[in-house]
N, C-alpha and C positions, 0 to 999 in steps of 0.2 A: 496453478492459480485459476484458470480455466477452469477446472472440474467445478469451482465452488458455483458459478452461474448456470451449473444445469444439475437432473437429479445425481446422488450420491449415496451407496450403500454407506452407513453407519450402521456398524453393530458393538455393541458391548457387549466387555467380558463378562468370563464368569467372575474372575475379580471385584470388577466393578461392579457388576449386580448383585454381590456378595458384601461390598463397601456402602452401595447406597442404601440397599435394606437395613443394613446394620446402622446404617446413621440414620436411616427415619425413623426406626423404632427406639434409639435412644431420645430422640427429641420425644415424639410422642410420649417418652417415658419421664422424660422431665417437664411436660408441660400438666401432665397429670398429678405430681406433686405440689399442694397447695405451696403457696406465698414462696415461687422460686420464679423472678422474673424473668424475660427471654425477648429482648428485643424484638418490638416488631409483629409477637409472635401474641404482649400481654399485655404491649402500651402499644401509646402511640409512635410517631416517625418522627424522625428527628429532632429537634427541641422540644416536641411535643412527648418527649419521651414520660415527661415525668408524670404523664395524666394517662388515664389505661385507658385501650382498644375498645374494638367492638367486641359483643356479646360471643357472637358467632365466627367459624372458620370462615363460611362464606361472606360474612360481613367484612372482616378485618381484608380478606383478598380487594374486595372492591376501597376498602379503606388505602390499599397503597396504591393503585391502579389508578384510578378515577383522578384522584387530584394533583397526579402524576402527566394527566396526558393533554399534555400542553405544550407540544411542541409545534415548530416553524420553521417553512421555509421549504426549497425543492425537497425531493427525496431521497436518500441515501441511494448512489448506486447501487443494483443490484447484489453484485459480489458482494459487499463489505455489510448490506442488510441479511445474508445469506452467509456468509461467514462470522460474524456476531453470534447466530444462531449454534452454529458451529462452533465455536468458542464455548460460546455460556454451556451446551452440552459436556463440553470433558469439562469445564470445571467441576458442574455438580458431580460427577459421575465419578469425584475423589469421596463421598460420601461423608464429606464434611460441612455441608449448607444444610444437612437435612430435607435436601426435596424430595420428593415422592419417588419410587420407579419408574410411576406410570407416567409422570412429568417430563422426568429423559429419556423414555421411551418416546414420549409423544415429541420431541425435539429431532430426533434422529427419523421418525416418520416422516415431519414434512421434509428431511433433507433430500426423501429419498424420492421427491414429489419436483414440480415447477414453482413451486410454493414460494412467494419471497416475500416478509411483512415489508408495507412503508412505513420508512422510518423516517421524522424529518431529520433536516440536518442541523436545525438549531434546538440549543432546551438542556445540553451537558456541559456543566466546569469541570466534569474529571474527578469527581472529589469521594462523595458516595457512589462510586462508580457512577455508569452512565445511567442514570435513574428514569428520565423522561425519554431517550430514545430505546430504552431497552420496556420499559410501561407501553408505546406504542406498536414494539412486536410483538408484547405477550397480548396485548387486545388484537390485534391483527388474527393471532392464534386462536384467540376467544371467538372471531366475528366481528368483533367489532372496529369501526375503521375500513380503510380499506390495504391491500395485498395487490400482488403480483401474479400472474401462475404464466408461466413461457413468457415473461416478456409481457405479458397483458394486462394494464393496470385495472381493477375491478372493487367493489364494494368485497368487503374480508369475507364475510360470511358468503357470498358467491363464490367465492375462489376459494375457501374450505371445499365446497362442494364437488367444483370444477376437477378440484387436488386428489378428489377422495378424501379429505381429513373430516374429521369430527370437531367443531369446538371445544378447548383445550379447557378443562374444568379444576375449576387450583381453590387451594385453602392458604389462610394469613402465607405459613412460613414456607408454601408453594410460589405465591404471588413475591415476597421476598426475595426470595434464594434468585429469582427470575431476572429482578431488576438491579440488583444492587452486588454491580460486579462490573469489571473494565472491560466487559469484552467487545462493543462499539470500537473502542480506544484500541482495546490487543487486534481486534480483525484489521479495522485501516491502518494499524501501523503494519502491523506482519504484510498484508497485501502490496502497499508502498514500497517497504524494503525489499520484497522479492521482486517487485519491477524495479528499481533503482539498483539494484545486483544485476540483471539481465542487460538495462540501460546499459552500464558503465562494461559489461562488453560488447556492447554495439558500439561504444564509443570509441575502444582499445580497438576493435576493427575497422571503423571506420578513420581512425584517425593513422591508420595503417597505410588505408589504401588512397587516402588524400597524398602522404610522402610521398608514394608510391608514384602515383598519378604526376608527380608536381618535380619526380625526378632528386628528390632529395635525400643527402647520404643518411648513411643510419647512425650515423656516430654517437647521436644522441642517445641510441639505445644499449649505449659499450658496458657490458658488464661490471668492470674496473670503476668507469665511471659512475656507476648509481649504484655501485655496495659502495661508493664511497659517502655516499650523502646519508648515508646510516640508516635509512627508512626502511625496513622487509620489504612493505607492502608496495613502494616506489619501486626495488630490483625485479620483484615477481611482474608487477606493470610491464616493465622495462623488458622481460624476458618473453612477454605475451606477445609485444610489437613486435621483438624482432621476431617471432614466428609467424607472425603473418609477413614479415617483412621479409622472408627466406629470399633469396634470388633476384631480390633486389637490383636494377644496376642506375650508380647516381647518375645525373646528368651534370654533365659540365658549364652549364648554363646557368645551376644554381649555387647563388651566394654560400660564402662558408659556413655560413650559421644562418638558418632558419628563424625565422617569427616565431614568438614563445607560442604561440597556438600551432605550431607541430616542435618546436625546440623542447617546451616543458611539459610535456603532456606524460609524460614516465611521475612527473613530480607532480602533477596533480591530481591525475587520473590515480595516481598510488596512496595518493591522501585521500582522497573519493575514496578508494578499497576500506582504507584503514577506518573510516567514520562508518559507513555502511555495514560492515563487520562487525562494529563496538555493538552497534543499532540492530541489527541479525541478532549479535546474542543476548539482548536486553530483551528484545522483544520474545523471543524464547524461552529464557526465565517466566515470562508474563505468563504465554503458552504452558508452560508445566505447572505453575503457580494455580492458586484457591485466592478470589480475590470476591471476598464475600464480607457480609457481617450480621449476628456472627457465627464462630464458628464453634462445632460441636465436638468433642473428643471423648469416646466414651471411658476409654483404658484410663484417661484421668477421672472421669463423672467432671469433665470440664466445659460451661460453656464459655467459651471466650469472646468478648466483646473487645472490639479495634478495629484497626484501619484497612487492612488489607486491601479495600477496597480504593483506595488512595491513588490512581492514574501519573505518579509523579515519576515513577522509572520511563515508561512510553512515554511520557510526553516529554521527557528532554531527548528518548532517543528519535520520537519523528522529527523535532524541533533542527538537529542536527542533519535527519536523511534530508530534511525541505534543504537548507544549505547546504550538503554536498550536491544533491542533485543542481540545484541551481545555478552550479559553479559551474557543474557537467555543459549545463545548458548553453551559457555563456561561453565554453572553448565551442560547442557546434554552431553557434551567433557566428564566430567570429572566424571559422573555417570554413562557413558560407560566403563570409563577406571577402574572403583570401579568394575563392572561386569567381568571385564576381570582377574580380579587379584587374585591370589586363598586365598591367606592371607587377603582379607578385601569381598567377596563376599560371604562368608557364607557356607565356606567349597567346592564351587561348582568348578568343574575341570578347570587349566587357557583355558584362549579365549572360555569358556562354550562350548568346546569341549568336544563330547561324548568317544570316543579316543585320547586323546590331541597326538602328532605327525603321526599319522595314518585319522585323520581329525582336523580340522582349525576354523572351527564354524564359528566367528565373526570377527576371528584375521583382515581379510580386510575389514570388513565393521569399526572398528576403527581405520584404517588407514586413509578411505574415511572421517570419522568425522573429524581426526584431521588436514586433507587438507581444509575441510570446515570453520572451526573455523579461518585458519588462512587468507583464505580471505578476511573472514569477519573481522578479526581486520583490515588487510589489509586497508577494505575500511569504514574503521569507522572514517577519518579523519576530520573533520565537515567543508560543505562545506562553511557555511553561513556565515564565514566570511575573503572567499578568494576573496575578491574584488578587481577588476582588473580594471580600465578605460578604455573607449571604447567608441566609436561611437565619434568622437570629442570630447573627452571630454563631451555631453551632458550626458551620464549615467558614470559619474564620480564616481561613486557608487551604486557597484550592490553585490544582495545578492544567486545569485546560489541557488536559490531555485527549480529550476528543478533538479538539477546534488542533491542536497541533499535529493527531493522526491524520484528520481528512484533509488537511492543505497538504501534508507529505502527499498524503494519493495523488491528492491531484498536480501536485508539483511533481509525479512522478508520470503521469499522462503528459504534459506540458512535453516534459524530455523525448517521449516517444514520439511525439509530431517532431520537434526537433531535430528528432536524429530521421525522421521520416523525411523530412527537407532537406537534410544534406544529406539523403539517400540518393535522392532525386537531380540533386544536384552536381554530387560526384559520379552517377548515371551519363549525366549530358556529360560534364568532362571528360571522360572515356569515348563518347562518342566524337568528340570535337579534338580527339588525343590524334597526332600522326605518330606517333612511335608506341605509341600503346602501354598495357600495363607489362609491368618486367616480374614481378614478385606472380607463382600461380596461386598463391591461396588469396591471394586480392582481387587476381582475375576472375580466380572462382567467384567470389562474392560478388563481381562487376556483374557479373555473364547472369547470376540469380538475380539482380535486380534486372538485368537487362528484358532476361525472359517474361517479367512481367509489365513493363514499364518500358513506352515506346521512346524513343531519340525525339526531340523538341528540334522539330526540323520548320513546321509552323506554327503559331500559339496556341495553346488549347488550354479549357482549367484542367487545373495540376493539385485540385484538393482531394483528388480521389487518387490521385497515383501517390500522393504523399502517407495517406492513409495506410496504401496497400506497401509502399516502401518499408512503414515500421513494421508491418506484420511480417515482410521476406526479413526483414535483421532480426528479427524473434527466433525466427526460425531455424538462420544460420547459424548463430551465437548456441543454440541450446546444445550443440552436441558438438563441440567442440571439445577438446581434448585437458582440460583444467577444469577447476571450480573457485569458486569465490565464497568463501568461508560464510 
């Protein structure tokens, strides 16, 4: 996920290069035949369909562009402005939209640059794909507007330059093929899913070594017991814990049953797997999919006019990852609030204050959690089916599949401060432990936050160790011995 905010070789095959010539010269081939319409290409855009375009190729490019670029509001993150681009490149490059080569040629140039268009974040229902923030990066491509290059926000046509790029030069069913596609919707949902897959094993670890910590038996993680609850994905849960959980020794001080925020965490962390997994492979399909209109088949002499373009699979699958993550959020809320408490933390002083009123420890960094948590319910309200009509009534029905991608992202950021606070937080417990951790692959994980994240001996701000807490569980988590489908 990484790789997409900095340069990135893309090259196409010879397949591909072989797919998209082959599909621009059949369009070129049918647009040459008198009295054969072609969306877009020989009328006008969307309900406007039934009164015809401009004269010219270059006219008709400015014809979908121009009254397209209207969008509002911050800017799209980097990545997902940068992975969009990304996206829309393999769709065309199935040679079914008719773009030009020199189009996804010039797509996979700036990947290979600092190059990132602004995109705002309002302006898409998801419907004809993402129309107004995909018109903002191909003017961005153009010069016009402004671009990104390293991180540096800049006038477009300055940062063409900065990039090395040339202004990106398109005809009608170039400026089409460009906009009218989910790949806005497929980038922030893929991006989302694949940190809310990493999340949910920083969860599984960290709610390892909270047990761990807190001296609590593993019985919850009994084999027998969760292949009985019939869930797969709740036993594979179940089987994760107890490997960080190896060597474990309970403490006799703890109750026989645990608080559901380390009792049920096989059951819900395994439903988090299962939701997250459905949304992986929805998103996926989107990933190999042509989500264009329309589209070109020569072996038929077919042009096809339809939806494809239609954000309605992503956006129930982010609709879903915002609600598992959120849930994720809420068991780390509440295994903060178990550290905090001196009656369920294991004897340890409250806010795991080394002086509790003479110092504060953690007391505001679970304040800061429980602000987070509440946003994130906040904006857990599913977007995918606030459909609203619009455009004349021609998208009479639209599925917000953009507004549902980029709240997953960012419900997916939300989690990583989360688990970054109860990084910080089972940190101090470790330090304030007299009998220490017993399980070693927990200690190990104790020992990597320790080396970067000092013992809260006196108060200090703890927004930058919380930051650097989710980067070391990033890190642990990646190379561990499973995967999450």
């Amino acid at each position: 996920m990484d790789l997409i905010g900095r340069p990135t070789t893309i090259e196409l095959s010879e397949d591909a290069i072989a797919q998209v010539t082959r599909g621009r010269e059949f369009v070129e081939g049918v647009l040459r035949r008198n009295g054969r319409p072609v969306y877009g290409a020989t009328t006008g855009f969307g309900p406007l369909v039934v009164f015809g375009g401009r004269d010219s190729a270059t006219e008709q490019c400015d014809n979908v562009l121009q009254h397209l670029t209207v969008g509002q509001g911050a800017d799209l993150p980097i990545p997902i402005a940068r992975a969009s681009i990304l996206v829309r490149a393999r769709s065309l490059a199935h040679g079914l939209s008719g773009a030009s080569l020199s189009t996804v040629d010039a797509l996979c140039r700036m990947l290979s640059t600092g190059f990132a268009p602004v995109i705002p974040i309002w302006g898409s229902v998801g419907a004809s794909g993402d129309l107004v923030p995909l018109a903002h990066a191909v003017q961005s491509l153009r010069g016009v507007g402004h671009a990104y290059v390293d991180g540096e926000r800049m006038p477009a046509r300055d940062a063409l330059g900065v990039a090395g790029l040339t202004p990106l030069e398109l005809d009608g069913r170039d400026a089409l093929a460009l906009v009218n596609g989910t790949s806005v919707t497929t980038a922030a949902a893929g991006l989302a899913a694949l940190s809310a897959r990493r999340s949910l094993q920083v969860a599984t670890a960290l709610t390892a070594v909270l047990a761990d910590l807190l001296g609590a038996t593993p019985a919850f993680v009994a084999p027998s017991l969760l292949k009985a609850f019939g869930h797969p994905d709740v036993a594979t849960t179940g089987q994760e814990l107890a490997w960080w959980l190896e060597g474990t020794t309970p403490s006799p001080d703890r109750p026989l049953q645990e608080p559901y925020s380390v009792r049920c965490t096989p059951q819900l962390l395994g439903a988090a797997r299962s939701a997250i997994g459905w949304s992986i492979e929805t998103v996926s399909h989107d990933l190999r999919g042509v989500s264009d209109n329309p589209l070109f088949f020569e072996d038929e002499d077919l042009v096809a006019h339809g939806g494809n373009f239609f954000g309605q699979p992503s956006a129930f699958a982010s609709d879903l990852l915002s609600s598992a993550v959120t849930q994720v959020g809420n068991l780390a809320e509440r295994q903060i609030d178990m550290l905090v408490d001196p009656g369920r933390n294991g004897g340890r002083p409250p806010m795991l204050a080394s002086e509790p009123g003479r110092q504060h420890s953690i007391q505001g960094l679970q304040v800061m959690s429980t602000s987070l948590v509440a946003a994130m319910r906040r904006a857990c309200t599913p977007a995918a089916m606030q459909s609203l009509p619009t455009n004349l009534h021609n998208q009479d029905v639209v599925p917000f599949g953009t507004q549902a991608a980029v709240t997953a992202y960012e419900q997916a950021q939300k989690l990583r401060l989360l688990h970054g606070a109860l990084g910080v937080a089972l940190r101090q417990a470790a330090h304030l432990d007299n009998r220490g951790s017993t399980a070693s692959r927990c200690t190990d994980l104790v020992a990597a936050l320790s080396e970067r994240i000092d013992p809260i001996i006196h108060d200090r701000p703890l927004d930058e160790d919380i930051r650097i807490a989710a980067d070391v569980l990033d890190r642990q988590v990646e190379t561990k011995p499973w995967s999450y489908r």
